[in-house]
C-alpha positions in Angstrom: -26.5 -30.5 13.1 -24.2 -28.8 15.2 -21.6 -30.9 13.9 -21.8 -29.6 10.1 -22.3 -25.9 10.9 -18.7 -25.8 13.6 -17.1 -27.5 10.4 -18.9 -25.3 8.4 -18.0 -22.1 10.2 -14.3 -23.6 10.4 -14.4 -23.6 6.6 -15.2 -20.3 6.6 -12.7 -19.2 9.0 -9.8 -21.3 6.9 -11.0 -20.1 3.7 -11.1 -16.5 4.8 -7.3 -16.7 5.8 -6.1 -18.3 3.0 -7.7 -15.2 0.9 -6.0 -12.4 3.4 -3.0 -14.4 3.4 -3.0 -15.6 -0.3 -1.5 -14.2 -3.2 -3.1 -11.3 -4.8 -5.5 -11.1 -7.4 -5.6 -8.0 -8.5 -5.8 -7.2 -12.3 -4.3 -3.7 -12.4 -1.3 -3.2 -15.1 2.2 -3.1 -13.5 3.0 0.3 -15.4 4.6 2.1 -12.2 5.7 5.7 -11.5 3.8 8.0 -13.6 5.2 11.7 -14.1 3.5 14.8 -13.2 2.7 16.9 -15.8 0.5 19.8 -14.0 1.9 23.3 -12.3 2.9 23.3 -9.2 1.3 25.0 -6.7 3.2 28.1 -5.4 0.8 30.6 -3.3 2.4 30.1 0.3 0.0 28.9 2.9 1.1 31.5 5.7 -1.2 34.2 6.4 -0.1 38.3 7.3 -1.4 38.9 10.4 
């Protein structure tokens, strides 16, 4: 029994790198740098003392 779960764990442990070390997965649009359109904030941040 101790047998299956150290190959078990080592499984785990291989298939856990594989996913950090994989390619990604993600299934966001590659639709870059989008421009700003808002104001810009312009009130200073210093205060009259």
């Amino acid at each position: 029994m101790t047998i299956y779960q150290m190959l078990d764990s080592v499984t785990q442990f291989f298939s856990a790198v594989a996913r950090i070390f994989g390619p990604t997965d993600d299934a966001y649009p590659e639709i870059g740098v989008q421009p700003f359109d808002g104001d810009s904030f312009k009130e200073s941040n210093t205060s009259d003392w």
